[in-house]
C-alpha positions as a Markdown table, in Angstrom:
| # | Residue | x | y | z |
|---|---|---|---|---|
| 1 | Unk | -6.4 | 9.1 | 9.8 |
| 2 | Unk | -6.7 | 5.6 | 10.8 |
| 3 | Unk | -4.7 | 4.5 | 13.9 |
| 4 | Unk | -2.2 | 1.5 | 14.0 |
| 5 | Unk | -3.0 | -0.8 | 16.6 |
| 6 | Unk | 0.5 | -1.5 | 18.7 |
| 7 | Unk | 1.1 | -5.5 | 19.3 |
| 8 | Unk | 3.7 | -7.1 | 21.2 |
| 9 | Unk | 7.1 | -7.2 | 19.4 |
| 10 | Unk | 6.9 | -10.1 | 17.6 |
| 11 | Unk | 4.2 | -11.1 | 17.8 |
| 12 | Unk | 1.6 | -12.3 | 15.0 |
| 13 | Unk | -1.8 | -11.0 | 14.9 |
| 14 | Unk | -4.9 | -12.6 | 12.7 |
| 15 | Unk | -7.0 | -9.3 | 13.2 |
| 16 | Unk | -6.2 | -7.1 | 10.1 |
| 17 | Unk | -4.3 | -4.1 | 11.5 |
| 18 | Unk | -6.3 | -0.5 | 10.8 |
| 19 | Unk | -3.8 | 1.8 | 8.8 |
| 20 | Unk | -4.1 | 3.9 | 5.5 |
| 21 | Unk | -2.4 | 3.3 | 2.2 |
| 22 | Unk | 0.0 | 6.1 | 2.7 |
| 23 | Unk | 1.5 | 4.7 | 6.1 |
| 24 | Unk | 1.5 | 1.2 | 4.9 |
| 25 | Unk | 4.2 | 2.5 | 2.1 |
| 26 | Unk | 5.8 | 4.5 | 4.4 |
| 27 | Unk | 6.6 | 1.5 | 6.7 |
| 28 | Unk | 7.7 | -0.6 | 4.0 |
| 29 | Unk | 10.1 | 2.3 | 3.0 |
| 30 | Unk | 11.7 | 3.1 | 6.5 |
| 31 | Unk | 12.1 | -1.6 | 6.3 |
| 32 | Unk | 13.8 | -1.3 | 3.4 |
| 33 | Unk | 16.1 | 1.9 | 4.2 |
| 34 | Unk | 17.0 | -0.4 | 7.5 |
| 35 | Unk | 17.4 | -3.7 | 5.8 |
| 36 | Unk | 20.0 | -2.2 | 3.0 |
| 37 | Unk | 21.8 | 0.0 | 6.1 |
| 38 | Unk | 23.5 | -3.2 | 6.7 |
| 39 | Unk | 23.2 | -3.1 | 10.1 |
| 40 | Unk | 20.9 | -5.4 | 11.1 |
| 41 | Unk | 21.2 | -9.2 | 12.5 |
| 42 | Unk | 20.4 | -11.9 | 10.4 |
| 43 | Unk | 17.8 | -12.7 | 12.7 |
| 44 | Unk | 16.7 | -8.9 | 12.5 |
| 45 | Unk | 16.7 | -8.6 | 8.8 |
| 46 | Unk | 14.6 | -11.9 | 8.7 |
| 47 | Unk | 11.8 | -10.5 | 10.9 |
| 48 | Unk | 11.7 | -7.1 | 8.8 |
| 49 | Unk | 11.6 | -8.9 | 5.5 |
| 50 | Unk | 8.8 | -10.5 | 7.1 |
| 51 | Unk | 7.3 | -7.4 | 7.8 |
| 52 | Unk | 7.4 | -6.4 | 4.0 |
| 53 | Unk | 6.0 | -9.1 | 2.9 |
| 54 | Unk | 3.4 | -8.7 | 5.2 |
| 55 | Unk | 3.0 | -5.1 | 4.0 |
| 56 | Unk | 3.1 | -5.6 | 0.4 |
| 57 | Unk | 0.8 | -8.1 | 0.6 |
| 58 | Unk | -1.6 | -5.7 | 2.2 |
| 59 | Unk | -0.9 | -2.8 | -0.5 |
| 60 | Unk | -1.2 | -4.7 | -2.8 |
| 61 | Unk | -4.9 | -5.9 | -1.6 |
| 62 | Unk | -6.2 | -2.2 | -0.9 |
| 63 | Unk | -4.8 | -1.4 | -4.4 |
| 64 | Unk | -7.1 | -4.6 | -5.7 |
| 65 | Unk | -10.1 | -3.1 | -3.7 |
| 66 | Unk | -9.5 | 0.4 | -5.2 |
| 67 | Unk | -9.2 | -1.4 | -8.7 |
| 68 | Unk | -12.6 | -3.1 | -8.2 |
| 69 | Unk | -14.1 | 0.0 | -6.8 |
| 70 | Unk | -13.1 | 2.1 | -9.8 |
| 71 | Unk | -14.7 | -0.2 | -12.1 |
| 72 | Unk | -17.7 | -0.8 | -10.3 |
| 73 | Unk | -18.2 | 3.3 | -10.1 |
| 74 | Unk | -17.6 | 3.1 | -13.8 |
| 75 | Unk | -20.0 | 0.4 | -14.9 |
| 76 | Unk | -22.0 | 1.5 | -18.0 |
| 77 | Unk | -26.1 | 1.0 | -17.3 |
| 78 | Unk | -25.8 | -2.6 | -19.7 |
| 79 | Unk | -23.6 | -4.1 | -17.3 |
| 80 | Unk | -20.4 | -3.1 | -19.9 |
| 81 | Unk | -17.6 | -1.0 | -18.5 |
| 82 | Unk | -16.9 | 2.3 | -19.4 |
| 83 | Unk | -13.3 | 2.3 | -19.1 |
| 84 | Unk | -11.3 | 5.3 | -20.9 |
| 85 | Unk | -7.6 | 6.1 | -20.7 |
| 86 | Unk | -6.5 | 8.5 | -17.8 |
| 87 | Unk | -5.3 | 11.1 | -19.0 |
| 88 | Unk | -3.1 | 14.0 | -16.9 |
| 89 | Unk | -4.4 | 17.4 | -17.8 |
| 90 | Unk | -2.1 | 19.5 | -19.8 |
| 91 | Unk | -0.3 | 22.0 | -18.0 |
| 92 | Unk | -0.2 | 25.0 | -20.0 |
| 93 | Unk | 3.8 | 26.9 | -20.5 |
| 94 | Unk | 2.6 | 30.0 | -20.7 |
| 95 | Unk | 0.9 | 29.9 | -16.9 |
| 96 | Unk | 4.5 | 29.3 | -15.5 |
């Protein structure tokens, strides 16, 4: 797993910061459970709703990535797309 690289509290930094998908929505979950807690200063709930935007922002461009990967994997030989509905397999009752 990819490691966060620790800056300065409050700080800003332009490198982009190396962490997985998975932590990236865990982060913005443990903002949110501490922004609706109540407890924080203005000031602090200002720097953590920063935080989120940051983060979804950055979700929201791996997710774009993933999208174009997807469809570049599943580009027909003519250049056409080869896109079909996902579909969940079926889970059969009688394995239960």
């Amino acid at each position: 797993m990819a490691e966060r690289r620790q800056r300065p509290k409050g700080q800003q930094s332009d490198e982009t910061e190396t962490v997985d998908f998975a932590t990236t929505l865990e982060c913005l979950e443990r903002l949110v459970e501490r922004l609706e807690s109540g407890e924080l200063s203005l000031e602090a709930s200002l720097a953590a709703f920063e935080e989120g935007i940051r983060l979804t922002r950055d979700a929201q461009r791996r997710l774009d990535e993933a999208e174009l990967r997807v469809r570049t994997l599943t580009e027909g030989e003519e250049g056409g797309m080869a896109l079909a509905p996902f579909a969940a397999p079926m889970e059969d009752d009688s394995e239960r």
